[in-house]
C-alpha positions as CSV (number, residue, x, y, z in Angstrom):
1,X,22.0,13.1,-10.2
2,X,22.9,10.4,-13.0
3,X,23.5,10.7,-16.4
4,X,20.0,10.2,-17.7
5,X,18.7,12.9,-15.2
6,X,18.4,16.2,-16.0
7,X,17.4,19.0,-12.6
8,X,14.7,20.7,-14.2
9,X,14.4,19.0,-17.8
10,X,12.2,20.3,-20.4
11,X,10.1,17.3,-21.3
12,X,8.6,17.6,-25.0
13,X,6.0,15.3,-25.3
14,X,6.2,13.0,-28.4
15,X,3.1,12.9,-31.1
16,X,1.0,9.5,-31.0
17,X,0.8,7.8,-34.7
18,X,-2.7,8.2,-36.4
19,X,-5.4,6.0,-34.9
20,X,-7.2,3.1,-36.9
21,X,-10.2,5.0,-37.9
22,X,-11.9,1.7,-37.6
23,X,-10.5,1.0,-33.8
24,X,-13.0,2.1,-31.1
25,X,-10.8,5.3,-29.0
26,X,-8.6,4.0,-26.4
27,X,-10.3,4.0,-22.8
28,X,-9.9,6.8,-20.2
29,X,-8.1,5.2,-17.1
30,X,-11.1,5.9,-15.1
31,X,-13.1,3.9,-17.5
32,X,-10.6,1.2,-18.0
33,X,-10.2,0.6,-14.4
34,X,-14.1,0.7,-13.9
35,X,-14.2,-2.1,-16.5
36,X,-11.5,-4.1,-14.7
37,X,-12.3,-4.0,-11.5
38,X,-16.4,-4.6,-12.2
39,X,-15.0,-8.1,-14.1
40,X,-13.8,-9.8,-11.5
41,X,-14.8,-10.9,-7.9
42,X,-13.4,-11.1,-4.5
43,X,-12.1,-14.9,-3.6
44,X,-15.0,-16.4,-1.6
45,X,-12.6,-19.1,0.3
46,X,-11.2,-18.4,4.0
47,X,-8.8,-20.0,5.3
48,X,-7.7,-19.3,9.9
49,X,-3.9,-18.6,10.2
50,X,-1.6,-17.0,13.9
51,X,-1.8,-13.1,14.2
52,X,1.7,-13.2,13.8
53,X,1.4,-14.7,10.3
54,X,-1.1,-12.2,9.1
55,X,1.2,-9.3,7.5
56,X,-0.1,-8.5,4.0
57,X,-3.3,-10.8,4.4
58,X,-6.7,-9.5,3.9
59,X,-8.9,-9.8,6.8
60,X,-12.0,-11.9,5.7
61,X,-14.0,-11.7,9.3
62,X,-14.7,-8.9,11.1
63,X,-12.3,-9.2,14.5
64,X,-14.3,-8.2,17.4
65,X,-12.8,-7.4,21.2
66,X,-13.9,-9.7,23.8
67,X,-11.9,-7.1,26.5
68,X,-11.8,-3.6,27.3
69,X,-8.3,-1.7,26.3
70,X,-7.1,-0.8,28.3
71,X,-8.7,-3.5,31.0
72,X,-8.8,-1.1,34.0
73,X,-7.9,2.4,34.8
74,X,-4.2,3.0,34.8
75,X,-1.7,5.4,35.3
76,X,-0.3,7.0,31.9
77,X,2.8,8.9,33.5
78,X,5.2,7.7,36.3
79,X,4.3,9.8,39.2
80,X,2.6,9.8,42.2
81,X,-1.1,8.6,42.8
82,X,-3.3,10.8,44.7
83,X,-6.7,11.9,46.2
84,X,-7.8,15.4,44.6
85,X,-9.2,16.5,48.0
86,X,-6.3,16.4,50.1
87,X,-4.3,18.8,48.0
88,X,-8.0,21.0,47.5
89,X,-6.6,23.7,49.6
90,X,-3.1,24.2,48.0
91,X,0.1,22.1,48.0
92,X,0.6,19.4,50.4
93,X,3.3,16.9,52.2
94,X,1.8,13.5,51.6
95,X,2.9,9.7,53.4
96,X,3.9,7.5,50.3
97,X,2.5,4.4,51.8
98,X,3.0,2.3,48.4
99,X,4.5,1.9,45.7
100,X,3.0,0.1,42.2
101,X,4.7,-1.0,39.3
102,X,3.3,-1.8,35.9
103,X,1.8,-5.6,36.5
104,X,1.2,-5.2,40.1
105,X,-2.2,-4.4,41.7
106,X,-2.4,-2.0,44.8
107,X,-4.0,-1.0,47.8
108,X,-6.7,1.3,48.4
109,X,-5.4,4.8,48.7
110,X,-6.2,6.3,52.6
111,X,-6.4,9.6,52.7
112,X,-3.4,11.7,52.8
113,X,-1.2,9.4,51.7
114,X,0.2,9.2,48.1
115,X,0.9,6.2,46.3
116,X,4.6,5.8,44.1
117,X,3.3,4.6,40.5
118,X,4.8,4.0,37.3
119,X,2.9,3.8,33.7
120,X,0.4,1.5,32.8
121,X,0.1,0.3,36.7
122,X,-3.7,0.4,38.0
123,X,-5.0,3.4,39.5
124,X,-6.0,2.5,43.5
125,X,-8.8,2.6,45.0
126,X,-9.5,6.0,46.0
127,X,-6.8,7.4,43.9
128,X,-8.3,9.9,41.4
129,X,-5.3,11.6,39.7
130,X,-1.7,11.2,39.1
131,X,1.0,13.8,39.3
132,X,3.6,13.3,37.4
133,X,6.8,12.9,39.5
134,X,9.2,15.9,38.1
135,X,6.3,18.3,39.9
136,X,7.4,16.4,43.3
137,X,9.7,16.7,45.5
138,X,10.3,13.2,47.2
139,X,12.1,13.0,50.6
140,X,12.3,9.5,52.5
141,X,8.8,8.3,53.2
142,X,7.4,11.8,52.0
143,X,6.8,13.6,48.9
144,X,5.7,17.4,48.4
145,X,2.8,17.6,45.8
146,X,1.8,20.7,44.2
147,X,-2.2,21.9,45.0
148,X,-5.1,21.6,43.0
149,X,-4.4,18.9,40.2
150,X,-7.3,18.1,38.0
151,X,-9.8,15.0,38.8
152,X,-8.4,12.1,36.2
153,X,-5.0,14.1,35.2
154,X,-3.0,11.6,33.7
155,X,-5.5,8.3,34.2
156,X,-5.8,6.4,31.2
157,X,-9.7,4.8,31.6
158,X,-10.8,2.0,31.1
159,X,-12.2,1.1,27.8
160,X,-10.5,4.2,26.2
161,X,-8.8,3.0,23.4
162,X,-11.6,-0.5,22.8
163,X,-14.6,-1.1,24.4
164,X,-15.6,-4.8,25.1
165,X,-17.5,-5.8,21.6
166,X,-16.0,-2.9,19.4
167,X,-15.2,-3.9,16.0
168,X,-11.5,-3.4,16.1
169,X,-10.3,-4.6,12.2
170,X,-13.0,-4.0,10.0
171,X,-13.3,-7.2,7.2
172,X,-11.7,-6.0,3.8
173,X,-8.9,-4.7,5.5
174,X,-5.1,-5.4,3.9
175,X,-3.7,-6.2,7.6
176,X,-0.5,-3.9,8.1
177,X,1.9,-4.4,11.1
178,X,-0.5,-1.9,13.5
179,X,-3.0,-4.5,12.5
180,X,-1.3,-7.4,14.1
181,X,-0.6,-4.8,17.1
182,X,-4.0,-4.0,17.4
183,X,-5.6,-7.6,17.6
184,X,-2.6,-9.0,19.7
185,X,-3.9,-6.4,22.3
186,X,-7.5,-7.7,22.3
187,X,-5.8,-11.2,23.0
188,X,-6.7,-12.5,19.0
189,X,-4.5,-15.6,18.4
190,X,-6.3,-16.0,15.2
191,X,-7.6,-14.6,12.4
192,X,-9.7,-15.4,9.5
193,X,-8.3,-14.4,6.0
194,X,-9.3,-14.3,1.8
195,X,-6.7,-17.6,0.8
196,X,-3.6,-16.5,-1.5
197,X,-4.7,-15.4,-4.5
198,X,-3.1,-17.6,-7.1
199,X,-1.7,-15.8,-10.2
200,X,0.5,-17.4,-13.1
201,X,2.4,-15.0,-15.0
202,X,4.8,-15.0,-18.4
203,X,6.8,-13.4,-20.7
204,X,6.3,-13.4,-24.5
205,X,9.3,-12.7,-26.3
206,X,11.6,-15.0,-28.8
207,X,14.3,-12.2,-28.0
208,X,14.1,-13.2,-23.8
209,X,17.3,-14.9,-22.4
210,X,17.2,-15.6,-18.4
211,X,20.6,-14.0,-16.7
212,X,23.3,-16.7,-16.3
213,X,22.6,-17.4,-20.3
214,X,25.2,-15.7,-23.1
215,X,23.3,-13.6,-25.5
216,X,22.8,-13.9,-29.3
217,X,22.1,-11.8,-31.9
218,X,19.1,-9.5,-30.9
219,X,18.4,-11.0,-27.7
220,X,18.1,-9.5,-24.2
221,X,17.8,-10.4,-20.3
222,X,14.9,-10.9,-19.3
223,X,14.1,-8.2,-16.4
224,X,10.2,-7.9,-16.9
225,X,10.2,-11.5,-15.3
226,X,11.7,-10.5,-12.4
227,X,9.9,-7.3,-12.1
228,X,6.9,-8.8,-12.5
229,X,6.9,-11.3,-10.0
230,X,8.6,-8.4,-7.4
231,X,5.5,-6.6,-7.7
232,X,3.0,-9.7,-7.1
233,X,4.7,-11.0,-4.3
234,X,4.7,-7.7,-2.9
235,X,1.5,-7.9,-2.9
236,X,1.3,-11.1,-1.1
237,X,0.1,-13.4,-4.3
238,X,1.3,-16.7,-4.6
239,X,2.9,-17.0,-7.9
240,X,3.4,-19.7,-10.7
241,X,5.7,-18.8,-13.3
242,X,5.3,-20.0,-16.8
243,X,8.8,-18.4,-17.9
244,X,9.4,-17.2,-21.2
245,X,6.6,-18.4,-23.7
246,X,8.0,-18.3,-27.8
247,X,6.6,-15.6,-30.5
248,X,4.1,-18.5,-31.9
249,X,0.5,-18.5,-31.8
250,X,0.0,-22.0,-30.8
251,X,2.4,-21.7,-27.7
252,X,0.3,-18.3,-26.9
253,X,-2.5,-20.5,-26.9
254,X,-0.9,-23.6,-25.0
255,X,0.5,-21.1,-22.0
256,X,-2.9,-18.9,-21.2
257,X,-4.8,-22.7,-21.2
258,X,-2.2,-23.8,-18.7
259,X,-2.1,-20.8,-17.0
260,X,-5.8,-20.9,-16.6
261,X,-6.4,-24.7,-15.6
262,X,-5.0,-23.3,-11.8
263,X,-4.7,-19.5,-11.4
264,X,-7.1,-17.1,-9.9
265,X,-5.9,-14.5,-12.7
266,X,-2.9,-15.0,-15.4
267,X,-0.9,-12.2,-16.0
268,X,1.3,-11.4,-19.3
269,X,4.3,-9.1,-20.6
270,X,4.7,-8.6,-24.3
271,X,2.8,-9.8,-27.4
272,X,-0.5,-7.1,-26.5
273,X,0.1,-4.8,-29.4
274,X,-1.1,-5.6,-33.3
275,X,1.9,-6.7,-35.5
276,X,2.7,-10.1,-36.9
277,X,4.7,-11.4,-33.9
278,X,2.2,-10.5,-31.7
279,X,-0.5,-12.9,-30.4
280,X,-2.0,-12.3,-27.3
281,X,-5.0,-10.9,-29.3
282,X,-6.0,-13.4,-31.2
283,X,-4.9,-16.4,-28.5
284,X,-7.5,-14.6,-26.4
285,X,-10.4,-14.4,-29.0
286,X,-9.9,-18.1,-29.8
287,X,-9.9,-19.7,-25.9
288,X,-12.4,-16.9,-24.2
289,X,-13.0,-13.3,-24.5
290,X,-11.2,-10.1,-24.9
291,X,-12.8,-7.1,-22.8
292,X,-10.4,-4.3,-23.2
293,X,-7.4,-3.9,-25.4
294,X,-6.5,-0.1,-25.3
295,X,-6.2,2.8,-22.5
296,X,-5.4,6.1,-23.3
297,X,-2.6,6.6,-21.3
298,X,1.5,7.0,-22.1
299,X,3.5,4.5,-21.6
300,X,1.2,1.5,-21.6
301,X,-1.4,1.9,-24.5
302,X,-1.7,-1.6,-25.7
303,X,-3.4,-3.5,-22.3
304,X,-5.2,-6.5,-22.8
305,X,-7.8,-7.5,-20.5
306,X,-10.2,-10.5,-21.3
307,X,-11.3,-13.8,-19.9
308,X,-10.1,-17.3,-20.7
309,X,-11.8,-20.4,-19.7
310,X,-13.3,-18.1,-17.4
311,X,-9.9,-16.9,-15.4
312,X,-9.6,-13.5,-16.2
313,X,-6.2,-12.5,-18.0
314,X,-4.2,-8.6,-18.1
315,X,-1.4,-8.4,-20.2
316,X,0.8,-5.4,-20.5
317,X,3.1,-4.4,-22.8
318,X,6.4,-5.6,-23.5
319,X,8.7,-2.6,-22.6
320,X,9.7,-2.9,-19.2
321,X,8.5,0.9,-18.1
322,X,5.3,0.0,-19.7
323,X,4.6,-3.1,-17.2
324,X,6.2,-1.2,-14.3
325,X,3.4,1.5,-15.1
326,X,0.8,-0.5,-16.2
327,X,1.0,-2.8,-13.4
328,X,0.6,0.3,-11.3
329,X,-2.5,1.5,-12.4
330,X,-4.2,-1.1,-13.2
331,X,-3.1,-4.8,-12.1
332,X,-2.5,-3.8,-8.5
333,X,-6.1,-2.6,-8.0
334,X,-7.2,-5.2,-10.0
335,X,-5.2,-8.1,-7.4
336,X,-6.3,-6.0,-4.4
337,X,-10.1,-6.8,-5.6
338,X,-9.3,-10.0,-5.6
339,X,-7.9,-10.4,-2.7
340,X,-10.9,-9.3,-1.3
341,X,-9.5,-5.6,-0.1
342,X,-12.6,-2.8,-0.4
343,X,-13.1,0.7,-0.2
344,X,-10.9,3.2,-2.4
345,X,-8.5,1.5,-4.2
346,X,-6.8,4.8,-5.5
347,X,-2.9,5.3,-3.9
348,X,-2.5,8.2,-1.7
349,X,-1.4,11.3,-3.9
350,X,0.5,14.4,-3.0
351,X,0.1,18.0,-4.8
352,X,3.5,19.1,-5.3
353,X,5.6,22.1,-8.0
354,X,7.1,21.2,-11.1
355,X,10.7,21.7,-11.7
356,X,10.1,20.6,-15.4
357,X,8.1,21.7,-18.4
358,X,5.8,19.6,-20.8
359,X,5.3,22.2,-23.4
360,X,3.1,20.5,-25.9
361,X,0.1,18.6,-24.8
362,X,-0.7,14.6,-25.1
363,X,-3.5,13.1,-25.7
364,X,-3.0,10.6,-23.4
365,X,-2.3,10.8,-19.7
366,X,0.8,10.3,-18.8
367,X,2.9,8.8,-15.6
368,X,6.4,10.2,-15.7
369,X,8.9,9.0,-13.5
370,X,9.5,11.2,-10.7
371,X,11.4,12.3,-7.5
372,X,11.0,14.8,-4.8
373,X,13.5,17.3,-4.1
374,X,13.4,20.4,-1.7
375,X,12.9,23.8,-3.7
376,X,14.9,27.1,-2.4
377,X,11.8,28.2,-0.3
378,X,11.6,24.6,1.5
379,X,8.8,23.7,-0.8
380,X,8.5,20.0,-2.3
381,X,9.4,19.6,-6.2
382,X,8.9,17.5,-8.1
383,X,11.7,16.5,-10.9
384,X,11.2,13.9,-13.6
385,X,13.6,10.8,-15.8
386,X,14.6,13.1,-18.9
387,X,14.2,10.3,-21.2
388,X,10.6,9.2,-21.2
389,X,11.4,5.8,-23.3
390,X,9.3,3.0,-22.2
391,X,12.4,0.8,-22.8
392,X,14.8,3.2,-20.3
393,X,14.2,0.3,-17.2
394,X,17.0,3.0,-14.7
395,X,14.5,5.3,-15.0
396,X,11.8,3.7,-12.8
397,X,15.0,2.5,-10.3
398,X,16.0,6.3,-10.2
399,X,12.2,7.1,-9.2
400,X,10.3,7.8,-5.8
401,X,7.4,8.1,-7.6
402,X,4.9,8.7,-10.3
403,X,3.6,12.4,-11.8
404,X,0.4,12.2,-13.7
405,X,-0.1,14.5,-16.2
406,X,-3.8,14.7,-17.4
407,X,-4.6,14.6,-21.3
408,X,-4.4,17.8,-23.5
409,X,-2.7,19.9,-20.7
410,X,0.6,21.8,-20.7
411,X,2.6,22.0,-17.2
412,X,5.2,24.8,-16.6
413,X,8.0,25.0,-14.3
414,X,6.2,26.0,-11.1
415,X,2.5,24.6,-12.0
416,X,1.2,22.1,-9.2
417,X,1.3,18.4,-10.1
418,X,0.1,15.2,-9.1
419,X,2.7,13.2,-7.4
420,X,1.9,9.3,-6.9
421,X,4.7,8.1,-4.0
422,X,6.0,4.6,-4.6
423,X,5.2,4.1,-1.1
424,X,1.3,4.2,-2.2
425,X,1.3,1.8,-4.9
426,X,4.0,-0.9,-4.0
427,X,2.1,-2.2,-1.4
């Protein structure tokens, strides 16, 4: 437990400032996601790479299996192979007459003779069943089987895990190590894949100094750089970084055309919000068009989504729990359309018990950083950071995950929750 954790915290849930009555209502996440991901489309350009190169890629062809898998019936314990009807009438002493490893093609099985065989070896002709050896007693050129085994006990057939011209990897798919199993088995040396996508990111901040660089007066590291990047490469992006980009207008301005001359999508951190030193905004108006500016949800209300010189652009906030989370909910999904990846883009989510309290309700949905812990009764908990600043960066190291707490509800010690696992939504 560290200092700015608290086992079961009471988490009062801060008041939101009076809205511009002018400002249009912030967008649901739902709706702000919809809106994202309906933007943008999947990168059209293929490129043919090794199998063994494929981890994190998304698969742009369908891969299709020239072979059966397995090629040929096979033995699936070692054991001995046998013929069903010499042991119909109760257990039986049987001639081994051969013996097959794995690799190593045998002889067709006479009758009342057993063959020695060990797994993944081919099932002999004649042989219909394989008993696995600690039911045998072997002695010499003999071995006792026990009666009546089952026609095809312990024969893996052919064709049982692929059939020749199965779709094995279905195109959309974000290939996974299993993935690269799977088509190595079906003999793929190849496979086709979406290109990179190409994203340029920076920081907006006059207050930014890199590590390595002494601070001044009012200035800090700059960690959302580094974060930032963590999660696009993570995502398999290939990344151009801008670096740190001064509280000016005109350099706004300068950085998004840059950004947008090469990249597939330009992402930004600070400078989304409304005060004088902020200029995303109006940089945005004045090269392209702004789409979405705020989401209803806590931290991370100020996101900027728009389009410049047609390359789309999402910038977060400038507090480095705000990216984290904002990056979470909405710029992975958004990078995982682009990389071409389809179906449900929502993470896996757990219902788990609360071992905190959010007594008063916010009008935003909220993602509070989270771990699991085992209750008394064996049960999952879920415990959350006691400070919910945006600015507390320890508190999304200390995390496993995220708990999302709907708008306008209460939780209790005890009420289910959603828990988001890290897991889910860094890859």
């Amino acid at each position: 437990m560290t200092p700015g954790q608290q086992r079961g915290a009471s988490v009062a849930t801060e008041q939101s400032g009076c809205p511009d009555s002018l400002a249009p209502p912030p967008l649901s996440k739902e709706a702000a996601l919809a809106q994202l991901l309906a933007a943008v489309r999947p990168l059209d350009e293929v490129e043919t790479i090794p199998t063994d190169q494929g981890l994190g890629r998304v698969l742009a062809r369908a891969l299709t299996s020239a072979i059966a898998v397995p090629g040929w019936d096979n033995s699936a314990m070692d054991g001995y192979a046998v013929r069903c009807a010499d042991l119909a009438a109760g257990p039986a002493r049987l001639r081994v007459t051969q013996r097959i490893p794995a690799g190593t093609l045998g002889q067709p099985l006479e009758p009342r003779t057993a063959a020695r065989i060990f797994t993944g070896a081919p099932i002999p002709t004649g042989a219909d069943a394989v008993v696995i050896q600690e039911y045998c007693t072997r002695d010499a050129d003999w071995v006792e089987v026990p009666g009546h085994p089952t026609r095809g006990a312990n024969i893996r057939r052919t064709g049982e895990d692929i059939c020749v011209g199965t779709e094995v990897i279905a195109p959309g798919t974000r290939l996974r190590p299993q993935h690269l199993g799977l088509a190595a088995s079906v003999g793929a040396t190849q496979l086709s894949v979406y290109r990179r996508l190409r994203v340029t990111m920076f920081a907006s901040g006059d207050e930014l100094v890199m590590p390595g660089e002494p601070l001044g007066p009012g200035q800090i590291y700059n960690s959302n750089r580094f974060t930032l990047k963590g999660l696009l490469v993570g995502l398999g992006c290939e990344v151009s970084d801008l670096g740190q980009v001064p509280d000016s207008l005109e350099a706004t301005m300068a950085a998004l055309a840059r950004a947008a001359a090469g990249a597939d999508l330009i992402l930004g951190s600070g400078g989304v919000s409304v005060g004088e030193e902020d200029h995303v905004k109006p940089a945005i108006e004045r090269l392209g068009t702004l789409d979405l500016w705020n989401v209803a949800i806590r931290p991370g209300k100020p996101l900027a989504f728009g389009h410049v010189h047609g390359t789309p652009f999402l910038g977060t906030p400038g507090n480095p729990v705000s990216l984290f989370v904002t990056f979470l909910v909405f710029a992975r999904p958004l990078v995982l359309r682009m990389q071409g990846v389809t179906g449900d883009l929502e993470p896996p989510a757990l219902k788990v018990r609360a071992d905190f309290d959010v007594p008063r309700p916010d009008r935003r949905r909220e993602f509070q950083r989270a771990r699991l812990t085992r209750g008394t009764d064996g049960e999952w908990e879920a415990v959350v950071y006691a400070s919910r600043s945006p600015g507390v960066l320890s508190s999304a190291a200390w995390a496993d995950g995220l708990v999302e707490i709907p708008a306008g509800q209460t939780v209790a010690r005890g009420d289910p929750v959603i828990y988001i696992p890290f897991g889910g939504l860094l890859s």
